[in-house]
N, C-alpha and C positions, 0 to 999 in steps of 0.2 A: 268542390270535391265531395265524391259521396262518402255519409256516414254510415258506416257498416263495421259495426259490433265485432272484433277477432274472437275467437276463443284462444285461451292458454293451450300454448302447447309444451309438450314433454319430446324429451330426447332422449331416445336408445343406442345401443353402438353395438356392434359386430362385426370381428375382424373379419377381411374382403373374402379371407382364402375358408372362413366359415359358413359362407353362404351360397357355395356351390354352382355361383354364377361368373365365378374368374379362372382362368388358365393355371394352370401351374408355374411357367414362366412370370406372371402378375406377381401371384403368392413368392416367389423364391425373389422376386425383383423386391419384394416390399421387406424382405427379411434381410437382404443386403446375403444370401448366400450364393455361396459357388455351387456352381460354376459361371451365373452370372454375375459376379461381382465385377469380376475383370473388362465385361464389356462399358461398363457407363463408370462417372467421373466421382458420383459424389451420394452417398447415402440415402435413399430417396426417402428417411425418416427421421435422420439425424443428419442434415446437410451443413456442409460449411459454407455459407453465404458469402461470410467474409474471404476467405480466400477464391470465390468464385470473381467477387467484386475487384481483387488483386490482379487477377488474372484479365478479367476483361477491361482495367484500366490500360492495360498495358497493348490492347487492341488496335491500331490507327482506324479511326473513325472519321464518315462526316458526318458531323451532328449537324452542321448549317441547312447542308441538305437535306437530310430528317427535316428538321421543322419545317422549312421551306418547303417542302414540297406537301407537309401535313395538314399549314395554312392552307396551302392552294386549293388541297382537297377539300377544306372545309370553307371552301369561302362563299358559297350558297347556303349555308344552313346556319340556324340559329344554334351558338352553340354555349354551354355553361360558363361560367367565369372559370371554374374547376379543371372543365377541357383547357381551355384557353391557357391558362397557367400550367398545365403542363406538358404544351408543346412547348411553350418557354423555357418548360426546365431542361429541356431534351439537347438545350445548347449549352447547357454547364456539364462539368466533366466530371463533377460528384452525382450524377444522375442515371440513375440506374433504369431500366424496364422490366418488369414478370410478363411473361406472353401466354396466350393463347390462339391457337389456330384452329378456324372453321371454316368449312364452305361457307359460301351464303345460298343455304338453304332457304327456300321461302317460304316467310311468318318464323323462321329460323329450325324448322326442323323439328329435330327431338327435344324433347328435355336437358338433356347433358347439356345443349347448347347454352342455356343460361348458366347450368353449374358452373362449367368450364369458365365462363367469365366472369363468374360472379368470386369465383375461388380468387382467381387471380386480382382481380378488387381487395381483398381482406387479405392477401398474402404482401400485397405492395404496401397496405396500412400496417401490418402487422412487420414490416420491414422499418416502416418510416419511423416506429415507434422504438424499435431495437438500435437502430444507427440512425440518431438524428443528425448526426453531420453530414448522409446523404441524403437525394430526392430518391423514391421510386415511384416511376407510373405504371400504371397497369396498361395494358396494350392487347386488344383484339385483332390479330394477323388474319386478313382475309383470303382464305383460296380460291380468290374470282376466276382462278383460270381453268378450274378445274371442270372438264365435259360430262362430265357423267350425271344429266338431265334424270337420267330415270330414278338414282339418288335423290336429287338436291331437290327436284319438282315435286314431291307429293308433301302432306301431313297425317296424320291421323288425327282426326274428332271424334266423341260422340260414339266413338264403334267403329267408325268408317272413314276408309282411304280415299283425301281429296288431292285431285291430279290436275296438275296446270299442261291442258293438251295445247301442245305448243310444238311447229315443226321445223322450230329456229334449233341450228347447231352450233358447234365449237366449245369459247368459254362464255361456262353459264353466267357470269359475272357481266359479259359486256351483253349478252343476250336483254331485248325490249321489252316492256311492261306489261306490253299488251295483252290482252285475256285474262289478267288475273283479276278485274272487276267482277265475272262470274264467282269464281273463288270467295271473293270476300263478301259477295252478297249471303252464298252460303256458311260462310262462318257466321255472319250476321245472324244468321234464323239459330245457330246454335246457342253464340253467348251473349246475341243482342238485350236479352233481359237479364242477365247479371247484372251485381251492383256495380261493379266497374265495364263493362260492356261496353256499352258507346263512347267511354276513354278513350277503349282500346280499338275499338273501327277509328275512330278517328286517327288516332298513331299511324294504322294500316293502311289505309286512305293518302295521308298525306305521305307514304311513304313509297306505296306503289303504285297510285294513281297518280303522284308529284313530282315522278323521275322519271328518267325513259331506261333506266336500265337494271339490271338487279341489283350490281354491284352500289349505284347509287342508293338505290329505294333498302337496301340493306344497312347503309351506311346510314342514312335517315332512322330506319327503326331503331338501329341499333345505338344511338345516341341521343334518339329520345328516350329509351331504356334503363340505359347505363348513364348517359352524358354526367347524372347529379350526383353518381363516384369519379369522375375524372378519369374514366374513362376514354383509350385514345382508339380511333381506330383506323388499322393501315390499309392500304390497298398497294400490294405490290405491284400490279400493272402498271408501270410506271417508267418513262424511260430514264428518270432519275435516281429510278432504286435501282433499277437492269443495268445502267451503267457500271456501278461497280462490282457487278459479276462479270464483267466481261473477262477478268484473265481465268477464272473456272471456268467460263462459257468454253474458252477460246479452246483450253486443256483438253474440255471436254469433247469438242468438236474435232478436236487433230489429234491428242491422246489416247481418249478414250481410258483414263486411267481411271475412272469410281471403277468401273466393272471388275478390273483385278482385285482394287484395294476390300472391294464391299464384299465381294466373292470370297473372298481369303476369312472372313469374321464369319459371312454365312455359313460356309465351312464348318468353324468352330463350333457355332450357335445351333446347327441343326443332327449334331451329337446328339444333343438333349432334347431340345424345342422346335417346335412345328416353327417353321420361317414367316413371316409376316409381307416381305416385299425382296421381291429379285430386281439386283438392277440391268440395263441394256448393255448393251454397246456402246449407246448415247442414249444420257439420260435425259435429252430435252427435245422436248415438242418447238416447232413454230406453229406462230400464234398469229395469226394476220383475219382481219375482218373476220367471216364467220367461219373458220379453219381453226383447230388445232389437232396437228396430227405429228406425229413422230419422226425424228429425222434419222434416216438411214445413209449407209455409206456401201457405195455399191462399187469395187475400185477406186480412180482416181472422181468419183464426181458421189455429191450428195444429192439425195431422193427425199423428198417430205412426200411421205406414202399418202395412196388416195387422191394423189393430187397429180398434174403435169409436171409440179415443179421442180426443177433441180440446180444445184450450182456447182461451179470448180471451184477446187478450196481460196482460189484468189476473191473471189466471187461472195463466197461462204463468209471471209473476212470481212467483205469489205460490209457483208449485209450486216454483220454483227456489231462494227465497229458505227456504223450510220443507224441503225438500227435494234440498240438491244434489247427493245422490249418488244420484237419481235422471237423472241427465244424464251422460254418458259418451262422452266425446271421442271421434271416430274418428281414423283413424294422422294428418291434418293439424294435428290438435290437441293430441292426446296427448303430443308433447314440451314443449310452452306447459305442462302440467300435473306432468309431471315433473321440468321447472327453476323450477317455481315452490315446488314442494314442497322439494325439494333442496336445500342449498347445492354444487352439483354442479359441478364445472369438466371433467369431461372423457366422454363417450360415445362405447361401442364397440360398432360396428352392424358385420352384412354388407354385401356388394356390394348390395343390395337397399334396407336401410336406410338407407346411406351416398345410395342416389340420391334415397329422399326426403326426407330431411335435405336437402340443397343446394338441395331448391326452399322452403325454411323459412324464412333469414337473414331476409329483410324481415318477414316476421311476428312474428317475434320481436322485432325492433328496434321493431316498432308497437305491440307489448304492452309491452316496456321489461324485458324479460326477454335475460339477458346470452345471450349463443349459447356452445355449451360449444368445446371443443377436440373434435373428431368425428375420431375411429380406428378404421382398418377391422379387424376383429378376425380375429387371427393362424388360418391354414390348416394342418393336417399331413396329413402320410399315414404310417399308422404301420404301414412293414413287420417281419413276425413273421419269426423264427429263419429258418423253412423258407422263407420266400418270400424274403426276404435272400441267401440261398444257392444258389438257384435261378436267382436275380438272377444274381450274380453267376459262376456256371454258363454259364450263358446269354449271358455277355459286356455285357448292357442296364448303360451309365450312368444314374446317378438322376434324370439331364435324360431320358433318350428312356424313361423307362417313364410318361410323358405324353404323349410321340407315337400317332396312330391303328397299330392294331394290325395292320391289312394291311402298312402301312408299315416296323415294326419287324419285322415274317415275311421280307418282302422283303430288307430290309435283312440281315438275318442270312446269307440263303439267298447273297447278294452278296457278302458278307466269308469265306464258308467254303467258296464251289464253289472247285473247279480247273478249272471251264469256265470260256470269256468267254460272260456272258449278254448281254451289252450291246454290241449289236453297230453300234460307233461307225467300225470299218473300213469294213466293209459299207456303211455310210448313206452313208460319204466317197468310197465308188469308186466307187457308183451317182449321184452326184450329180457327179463327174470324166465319168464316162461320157454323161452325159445334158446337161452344159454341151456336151462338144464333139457330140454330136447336133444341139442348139439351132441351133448354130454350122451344120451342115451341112444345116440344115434352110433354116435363114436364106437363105443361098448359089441355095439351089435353087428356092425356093418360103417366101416369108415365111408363107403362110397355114397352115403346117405346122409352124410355131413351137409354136403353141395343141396339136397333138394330139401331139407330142412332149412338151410337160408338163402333158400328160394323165397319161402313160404312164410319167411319171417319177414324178408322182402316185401313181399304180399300183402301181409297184414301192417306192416308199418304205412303203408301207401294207402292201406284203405281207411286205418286211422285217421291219416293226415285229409283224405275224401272230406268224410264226417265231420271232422274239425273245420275245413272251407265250408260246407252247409251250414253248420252251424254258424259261425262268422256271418253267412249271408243272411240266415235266417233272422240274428240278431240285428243285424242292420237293419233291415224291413221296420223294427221298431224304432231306432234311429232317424227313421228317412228323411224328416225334419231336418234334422240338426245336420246330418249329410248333405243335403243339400245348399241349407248355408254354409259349411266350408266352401263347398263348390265356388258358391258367389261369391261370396269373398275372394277366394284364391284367386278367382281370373279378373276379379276390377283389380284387383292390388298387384297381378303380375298377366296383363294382357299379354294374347299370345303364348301364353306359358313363359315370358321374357321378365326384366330387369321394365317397368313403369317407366323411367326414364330414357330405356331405348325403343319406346313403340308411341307416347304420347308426346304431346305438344303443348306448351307452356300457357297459350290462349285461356281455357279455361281457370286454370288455376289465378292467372292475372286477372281476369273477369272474376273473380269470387271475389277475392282478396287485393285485389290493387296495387299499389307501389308495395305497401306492406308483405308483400307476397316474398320478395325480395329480402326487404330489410330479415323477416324471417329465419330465410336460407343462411343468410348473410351470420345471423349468431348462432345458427346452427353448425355453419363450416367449421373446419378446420384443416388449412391450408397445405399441412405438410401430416397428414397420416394414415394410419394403415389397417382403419377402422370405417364398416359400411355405418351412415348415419338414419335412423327410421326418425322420420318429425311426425308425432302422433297429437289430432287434437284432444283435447281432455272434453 
């Protein structure tokens, strides 16, 4: 293992809805106020665990088939004693799950991707600790079935977007390896001399060069990652987890009932709030070799668009009942599939997933499937040594390095001239001056009122001229120190975005190592309603 020196770090906090990079819907979900309080189950700050746990005892589960088919998936790869032991727990009926759900992104994406599972790690310990008469595992739900390559295929490194040209379709999850050896030779030249570096190719290496498929070579990374929290990870492609959606498949298929139930809450929810997902008709794709495309009902016969295919509903059945993992939820349904499989009580989405969750409750209560505890999963921003210093250089509190960036320039330029830029005299004598004008205008000729605050008009605008020159003027002596806001501003929120929604975890792992991890890990906190900043000292 390489020896590489950590620095101490410090922990800042600020609530989500102060940092001007979440919805309003987020903020009002994390406040537990109405109007949406009514759509979700259970306080996303103060959750009742325990009666979530009540609730989904009373679920009819296979747990046999859980682990049984979790062995199966895992029976090429080396895996912890930690895993191991808690696919075993997944057969006792005191044994709970915290979930998270990602594509598998390749090299895993963004950032969030590790939070997201990293939270749910330390939310399952910090469960086991509070109720130790139960188990809980933490659980990684993979969305292998999900098409949309132009997402799930790229990274950000270094400044620059790396792209896996590839002109396989369908689900990216069963999609081949192939080509991403370019890829990782390029990330090579990026973190190949970090202290942990060639760790972490080798991880890559054995994981996408050592599989033939994503969902494999994901399920590899992601357990040599995670595996040493006992971490589980699923893969719903499965015809033993499709199995028991089949009477929602079936529903779905001849009723067609999400569409009313979902449309009825969207209804509600789009009063107040921008909608996050519409559901269909039919909300499930087939899924067969390299297809996944929508199934449509066109009269008496079903159509998979894009395709020749079609069947009569005799047809339809029979393909679902011999085949159901040929059928493949889309995001209105895909959680009906994930707590049907699960004994799950609690899910940690984004600001994004959190908003289609909330149009969900009734669908769930009409399948008879418990609705979990929904937690919006934890934010950082993790400033390094030099930008910490810089920071504080700089005079920037860890609240205004979230402020727009003209703003904090200005602002600086305001606390360090020895001039007055802000010429609030000026505005008050011109505005003494031009009342008693009014006044004398009045006296003489009322219709002279109107061109004397013209004129007043005038001269307040040419003030305010003066006052921007000036401002720029003093800046010019600034230019330094403006310029470093600049750089700062855009390493610590590339894109103008949230760090965590534009970068990728590589580097940071290449610095810092497994420790990189353990880090996050006491920096989390699993259930609240506060952005976390990890600053090195």
């Amino acid at each position: 293992m390489t020896n590489n020196i950590q620095p101490p770090l410090s922990y800042h906090h600020i609530p989500f809805a102060d940092t001007g990079y979440f919805s309003p819907l987020v903020a009002d979900f994390l406040s537990g106020r109405q109007p949406l309080r009514s759509f979700y189950e259970y306080h996303p700050v103060q959750p009742d665990f325990k009666k979530a746990m009540l609730l989904k005892a009373e679920q009819p589960l296979r747990r046999d088939i859980l682990a049984d088919a979790l062995y199966h998936q895992y029976q090429h790869l080396e895996i912890s004693e930690e895993v191991r032991a808690n696919i075993g727990l997944l057969r006792a009926t005191n044994t709970f799950t915290v979930c998270t759900a990602h594509q598998p992104n390749i090299f895993t994406g963004y950032l969030y991707f590790v939070y997201k599972i990293l939270q749910t790690i330390k939310l399952a310990q910090e469960l086991q600790r509070e109720h130790p008469e139960n188990h809980f595992v933490p659980v990684y739900y993979m969305g292998s079935e999900d098409a949309d390559l132009d997402e799930l295929g790229s990274i950000f490194l270094d400044g620059r977007k790396l792209t896996w040209n590839t002109d396989q379709t369908g689900a990216v999850g069963r999609m081949h390896t192939k080509g991403l050896e370019t890829l990782i030779a390029q990330i090579g030249d990026s973190i190949g001399f970090a202290p942990y570096g060639p760790e972490l190719l080798d991880i890559l290496k054995k994981a996408y060069l050592g599989h033939d498929t994503i969902q494999e070579a994901t399920l590899s990374l992601v357990n040599d990652l995670f595996g040493r929290f006992g971490l589980v990870v699923l893969i719903p492609d499965n015809p033993a987890f499709k199995q028991q959606l089949i009477p929602v498949m079936e529903e779905e298929l001849f009723q067609q009932s999400a569409e009313a139930i979902v449309s009825k809450t969207i209804g509600k929810l789009a009063e107040h709030y921008k909608v996050q997902a519409n559901p269909r008709e039919i909300n499930l794709f087939y899924l067969h070799a390299n297809i996944r495309q929508r199934i449509v009902k066109e009269g008496d016969v079903w159509k998979i668009l894009h395709t020749s295919l079609s069947f009569s509903g005799e047809e339809l059945k029979q393909e679902l009942y011999e085949h159901p993992e040929r059928f493949s939820p889309n995001v209105i349904l895909r959680g009906i599939l994930q707590e049907t499989i699960l004994p799950n009580i609690a899910f940690i989405g984004g600001g994004g997933e959190v908003a289609y969750w909330l149009e969900l409750k009734d669908l769930f209560h009409h399948h008879r499937v418990p609705y979990p505890v929904l937690l919006l999963r934890n934010s950082f921003l993790w400033v390094n040594q030099e930008q910490h210093a810089r920071q504080r250089k700089l005079g920037i509190t860890m609240e205004a390095l979230f402020e727009d960036t003209g703003l904090l320039v200005n602002r600086f330029v305001h606390e360090h001239t020895n001039a007055s830029l802000v010429l609030r005299e000026e505005y008050a004598a011109i505005e003494k001056l031009f009342n008693a004008l009014e006044e004398k205008a009045r006296a003489i000729d009322v219709t002279l009122v109107a061109t004397t605050n013209a004129e007043r008009n005038r001269a307040v605008k040419s003030v305010g001229k003066l006052e921007h020159k000036f401002l720029r003027a003093e800046k010019k002596k600034f230019e330094w120190q403006a310029e470093q806001i600049v750089q700062l501003k855009a390493r610590l929120f590339p894109g103008n975005t949230l760090q965590e929604r534009k970068e990728n975890f590589l580097p940071y792992y290449a610095q810092y190592g497994p420790a990189f991890f353990d880090h996050l890990l006491r920096a989390l906190q699993p259930v609240t309603d506060q952005f976390c900043i990890i600053a090195e000292e």
